[in-house]
N, C-alpha and C positions, 0 to 999 in steps of 0.2 A: 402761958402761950406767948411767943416771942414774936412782935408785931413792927414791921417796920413796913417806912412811907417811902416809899419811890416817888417821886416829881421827873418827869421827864422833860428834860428841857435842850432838844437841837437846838445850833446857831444858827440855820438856817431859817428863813423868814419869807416869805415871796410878799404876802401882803401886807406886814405892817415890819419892816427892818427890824433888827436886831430887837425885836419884840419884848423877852423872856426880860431884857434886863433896860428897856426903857422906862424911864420915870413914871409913873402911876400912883398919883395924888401924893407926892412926897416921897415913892421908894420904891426901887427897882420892884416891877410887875412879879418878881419870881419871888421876892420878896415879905410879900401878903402871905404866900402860900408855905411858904419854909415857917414862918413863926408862928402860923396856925398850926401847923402839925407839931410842932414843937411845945406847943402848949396844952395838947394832947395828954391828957396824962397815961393813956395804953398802949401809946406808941414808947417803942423803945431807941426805933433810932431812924434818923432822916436823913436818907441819901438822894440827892440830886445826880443823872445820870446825863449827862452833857457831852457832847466832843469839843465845846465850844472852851477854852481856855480861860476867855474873859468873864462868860458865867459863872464858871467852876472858881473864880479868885470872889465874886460878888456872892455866889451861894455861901460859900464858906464863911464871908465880912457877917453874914446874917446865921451863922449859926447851923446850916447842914451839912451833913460830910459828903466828901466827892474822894472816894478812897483811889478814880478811875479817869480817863477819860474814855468817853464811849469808842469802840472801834469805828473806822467809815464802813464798814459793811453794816452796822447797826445805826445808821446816824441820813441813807437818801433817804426823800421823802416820800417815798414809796412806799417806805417797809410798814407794817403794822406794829402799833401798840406792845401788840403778846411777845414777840422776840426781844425787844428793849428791856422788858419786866422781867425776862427769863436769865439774859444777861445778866444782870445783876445780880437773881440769885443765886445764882451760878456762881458771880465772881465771888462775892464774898463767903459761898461757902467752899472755892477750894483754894481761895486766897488767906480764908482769915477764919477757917473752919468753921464758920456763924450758918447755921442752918435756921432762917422762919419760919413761926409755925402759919402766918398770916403776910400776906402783903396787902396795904393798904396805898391806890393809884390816889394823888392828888395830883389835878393838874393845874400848870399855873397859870393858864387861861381862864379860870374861875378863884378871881381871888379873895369875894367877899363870905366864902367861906367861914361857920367859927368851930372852935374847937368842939363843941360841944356836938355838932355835925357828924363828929368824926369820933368821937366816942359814943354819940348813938348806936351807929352804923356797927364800931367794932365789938360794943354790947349784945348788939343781933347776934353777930356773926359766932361770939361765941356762946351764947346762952343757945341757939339752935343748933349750930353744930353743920350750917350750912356752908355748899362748896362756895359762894358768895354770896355779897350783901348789893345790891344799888340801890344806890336814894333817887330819888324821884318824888314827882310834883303829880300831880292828880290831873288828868288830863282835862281842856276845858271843853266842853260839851261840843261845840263847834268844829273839834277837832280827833273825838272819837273816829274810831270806824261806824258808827252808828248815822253819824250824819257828813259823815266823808265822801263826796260825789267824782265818778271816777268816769272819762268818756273810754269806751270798747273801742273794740278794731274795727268795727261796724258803727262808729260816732254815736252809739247810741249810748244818753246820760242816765251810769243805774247808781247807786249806794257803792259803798265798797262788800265786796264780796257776789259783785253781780245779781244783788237785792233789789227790786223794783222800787225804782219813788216813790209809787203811791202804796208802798208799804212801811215807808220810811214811822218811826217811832216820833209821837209831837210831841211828847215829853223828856228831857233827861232823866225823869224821876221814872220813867219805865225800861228804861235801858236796862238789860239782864244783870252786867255787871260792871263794876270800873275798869276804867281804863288810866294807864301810868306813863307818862314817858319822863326816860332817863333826864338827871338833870347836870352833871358832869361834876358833883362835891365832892364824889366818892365814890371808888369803886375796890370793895374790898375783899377778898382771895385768896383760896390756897394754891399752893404753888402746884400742886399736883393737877392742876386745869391750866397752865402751859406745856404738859405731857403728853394732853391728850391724842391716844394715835388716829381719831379720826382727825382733829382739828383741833391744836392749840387754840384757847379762849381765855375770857375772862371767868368765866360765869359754870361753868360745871355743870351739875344733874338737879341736883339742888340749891335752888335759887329764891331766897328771901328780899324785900323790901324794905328799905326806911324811907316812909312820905314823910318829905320835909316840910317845916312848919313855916306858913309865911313865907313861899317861895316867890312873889315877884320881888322879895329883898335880898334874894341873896344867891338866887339863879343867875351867872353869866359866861359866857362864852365869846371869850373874844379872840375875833380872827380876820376880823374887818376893819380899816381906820373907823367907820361908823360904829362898830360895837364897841370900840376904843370911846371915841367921843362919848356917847349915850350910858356907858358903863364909868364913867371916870364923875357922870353927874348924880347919878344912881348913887356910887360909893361915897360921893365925896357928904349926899344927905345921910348915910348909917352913919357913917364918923362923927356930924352932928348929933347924931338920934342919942351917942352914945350915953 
């Protein structure tokens, strides 16, 4: 099964300027995430998907191929995710006859990612045989739907799902079931779920989990100077931890 890594990286930035290839604890922020996948040992090949010209020379200094630059219809900040991911496979298979049997999203907005992360995830995916894989963190009890307070059109404050308070659950340990949210390390895919004729996705029919282990260390998302800051102190203690 032939497995490669898409990093999507526009030049455009509104919040934090040229973002993708600012310094981050010693090395371009895009940077983190090209040598994590590359140390990958079931990824086959790492392509950065850029319009941005100076990204596309700094991906390359570190090791990912950029066979492309992205078109500008695939590149405002408008477009979704799924069309960038589709491009790609698309270009390299009527560019360079290379057909995926998987694509695996890293994005480089999460970059304390490790590879091991990433061979998890691609372990799932093919040992079940599902249309995707996402990792995700176990959600914390305060943040379920179970204890999620939602005011109505009529101001009045129920649970979510229009649950009365005083029917609300005082334990987490009685909750029916867990609950998960996405954590952005990885999001892994057949291509045949950018086809889809109701709605191009990530995620398909069948849909597996990898809960990641020890996620306040290695969950980040940055897209804010403050996720920048708080994300750059976080990283810079795993680099000690190491």
């Amino acid at each position: 099964m032939k497995i490669i890594a898409i990093i999507p990286a526009r030049g455009g930035s509104k919040s934090i300027p040229f973002k993708n290839i600012r310094d981050f604890c010693g090395k371009p922020l895009i940077a983190w995430t090209i040598e994590t996948a590359k140390n990958c040992p079931l990824i086959d090949r790492v392509i950065v998907s850029t319009d941005s010209k100076e990204i596309s020379d700094i991906a390359k200094e570190h090791g990912a191929e950029v066979p492309f630059l992205r078109p500008p219809e695939f590149s405002i900040d408008t477009i979704g995710i799924e069309p960038v991911l589709k491009h790609t496979y698309e270009w390299l298979k009527e560019n360079e006859g290379y057909e995926a049997d998987g694509l695996i999203m890293v994005l480089p907005t999460s970059p304390a990612r490790k590879a091991d992360h990433l061979t998890e995830a691609i372990e799932i995916f093919k040992k079940t045989l599902a249309d995707s894989v996402i990792t995700v963190n176990e959600t914390p009890a305060n943040h379920t739907p179970y204890w999620t307070l939602t005011r109505n059109p009529d101001s009045k404050i129920t649970l979510w799902g229009n649950v009365p308070l005083k029917k609300i659950l005082t334990r987490r340990q009685d909750f029916p079931q867990k609950c998960y949210a996405r954590n952005d390390i990885a999001y892994v895919l057949k291509p045949k779920n950018l086809y889809d004729p109701e709605r191009p996705n990530l995620y398909g029919d069948k849909v597996e989990l990898c809960v990641t282990a020890e996620p306040a260390k290695y969950e980040m998302d940055i897209n804010t100077p403050d996720e920048w800051e708080v994300s750059e102190i976080r990283f810079k203690k795993l680099l000690l931890d190491k």
